[in-house]
C-alpha positions as CSV (number, residue, x, y, z in Angstrom):
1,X,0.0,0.0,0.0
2,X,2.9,2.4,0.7
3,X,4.3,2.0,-2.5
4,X,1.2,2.4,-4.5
5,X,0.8,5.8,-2.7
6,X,4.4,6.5,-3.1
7,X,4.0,6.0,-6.9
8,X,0.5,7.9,-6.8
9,X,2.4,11.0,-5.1
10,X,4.9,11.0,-7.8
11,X,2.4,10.8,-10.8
12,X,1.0,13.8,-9.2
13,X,4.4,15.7,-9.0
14,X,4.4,15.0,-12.5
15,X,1.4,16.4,-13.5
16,X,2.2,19.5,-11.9
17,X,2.6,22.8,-13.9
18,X,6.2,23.7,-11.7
19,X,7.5,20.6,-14.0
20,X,6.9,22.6,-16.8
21,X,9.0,25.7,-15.7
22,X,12.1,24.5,-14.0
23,X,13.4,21.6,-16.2
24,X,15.8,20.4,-13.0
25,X,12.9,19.7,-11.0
26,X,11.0,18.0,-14.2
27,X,14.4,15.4,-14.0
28,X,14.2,15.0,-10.2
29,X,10.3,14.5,-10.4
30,X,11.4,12.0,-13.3
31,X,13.8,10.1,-11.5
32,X,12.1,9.6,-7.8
33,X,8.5,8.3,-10.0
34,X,11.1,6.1,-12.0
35,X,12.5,5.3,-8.4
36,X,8.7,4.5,-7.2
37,X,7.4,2.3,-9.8
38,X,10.6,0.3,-10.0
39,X,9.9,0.0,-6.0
40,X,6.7,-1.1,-6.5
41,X,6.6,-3.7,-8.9
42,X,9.7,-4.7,-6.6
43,X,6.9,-5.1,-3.8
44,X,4.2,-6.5,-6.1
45,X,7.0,-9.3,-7.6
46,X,7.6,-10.4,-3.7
47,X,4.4,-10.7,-2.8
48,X,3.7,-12.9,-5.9
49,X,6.9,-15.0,-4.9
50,X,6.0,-15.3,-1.5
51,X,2.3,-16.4,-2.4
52,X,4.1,-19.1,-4.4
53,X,6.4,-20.3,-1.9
54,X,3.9,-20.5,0.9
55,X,1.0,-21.9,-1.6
56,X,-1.9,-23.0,0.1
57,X,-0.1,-23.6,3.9
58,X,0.5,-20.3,3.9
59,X,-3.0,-19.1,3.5
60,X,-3.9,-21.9,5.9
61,X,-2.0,-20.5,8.9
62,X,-3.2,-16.7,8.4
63,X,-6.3,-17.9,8.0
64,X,-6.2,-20.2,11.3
65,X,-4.8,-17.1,13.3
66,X,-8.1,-15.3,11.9
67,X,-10.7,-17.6,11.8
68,X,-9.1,-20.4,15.4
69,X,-12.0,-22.9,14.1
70,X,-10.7,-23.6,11.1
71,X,-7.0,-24.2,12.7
72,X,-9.6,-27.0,15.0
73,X,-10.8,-27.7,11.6
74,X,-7.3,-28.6,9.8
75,X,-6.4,-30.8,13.0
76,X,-9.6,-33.0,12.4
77,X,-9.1,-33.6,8.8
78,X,-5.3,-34.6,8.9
79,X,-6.0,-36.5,12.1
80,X,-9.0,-37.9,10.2
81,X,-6.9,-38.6,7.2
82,X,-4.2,-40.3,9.6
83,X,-6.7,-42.8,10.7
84,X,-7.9,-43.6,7.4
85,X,-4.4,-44.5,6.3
86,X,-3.6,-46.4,8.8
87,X,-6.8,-48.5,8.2
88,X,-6.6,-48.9,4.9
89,X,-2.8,-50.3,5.8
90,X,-4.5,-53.5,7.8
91,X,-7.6,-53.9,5.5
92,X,-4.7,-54.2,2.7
93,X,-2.7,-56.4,5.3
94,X,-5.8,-58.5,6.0
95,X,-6.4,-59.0,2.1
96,X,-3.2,-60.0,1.4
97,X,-3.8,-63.0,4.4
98,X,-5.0,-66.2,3.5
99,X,-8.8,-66.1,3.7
100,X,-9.3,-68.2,6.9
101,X,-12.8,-67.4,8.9
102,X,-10.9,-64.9,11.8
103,X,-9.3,-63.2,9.0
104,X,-12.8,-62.9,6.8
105,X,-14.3,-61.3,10.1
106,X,-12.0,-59.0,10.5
107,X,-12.3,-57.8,6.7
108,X,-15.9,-57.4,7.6
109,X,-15.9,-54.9,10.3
């Protein structure tokens, strides 16, 4: 936000009829609004990179600071997940047994 300002500020500096009449203060104005929107697509590249690099986690955790239900949420899902693995694990265990009548049982539950 400040560099969107800082950028505004200096288009306005631009546009300003003291540009016109003193050509050294035309090149300064130049330079600091070349100086701003270098600076802010600097900003707006980092923010891009760290959305990247962060990816969905990221958004997660802000979000779970914002909104603590959905961090209670998260935590039942991968815990949920967990326990799904780790009964499809014996279910695959149990198929790959010989298909005696404990074993069958067991399958069935």
């Amino acid at each position: 936000a400040m560099s969107k300002s800082a950028v505004k500020i200096s288009s306005d500096l631009l546009s300003n009829p003291l540009c016109e009449q003193e050509p050294g203060f035309l090149e300064m104005v130049t330079a600091f609004d070349t100086a701003m929107k270098r600076m802010d697509s600097f900003n707006q590249e980092k923010v891009r990179w760290l959305w990247l690099e962060k990816g969905t986690a990221g958004c997660a955790g802000w979000f779970s600071s914002v909104f603590p239900s959905l961090n209670m949420a998260v935590k039942r899902r991968e815990q949920t997940l967990q326990d799904y693995k780790r009964l499809q694990s014996k279910v695959e265990k149990y198929e790959e047994k010989e298909r005696t009548g404990p074993v069958l049982a067991k399958l069935h539950q």
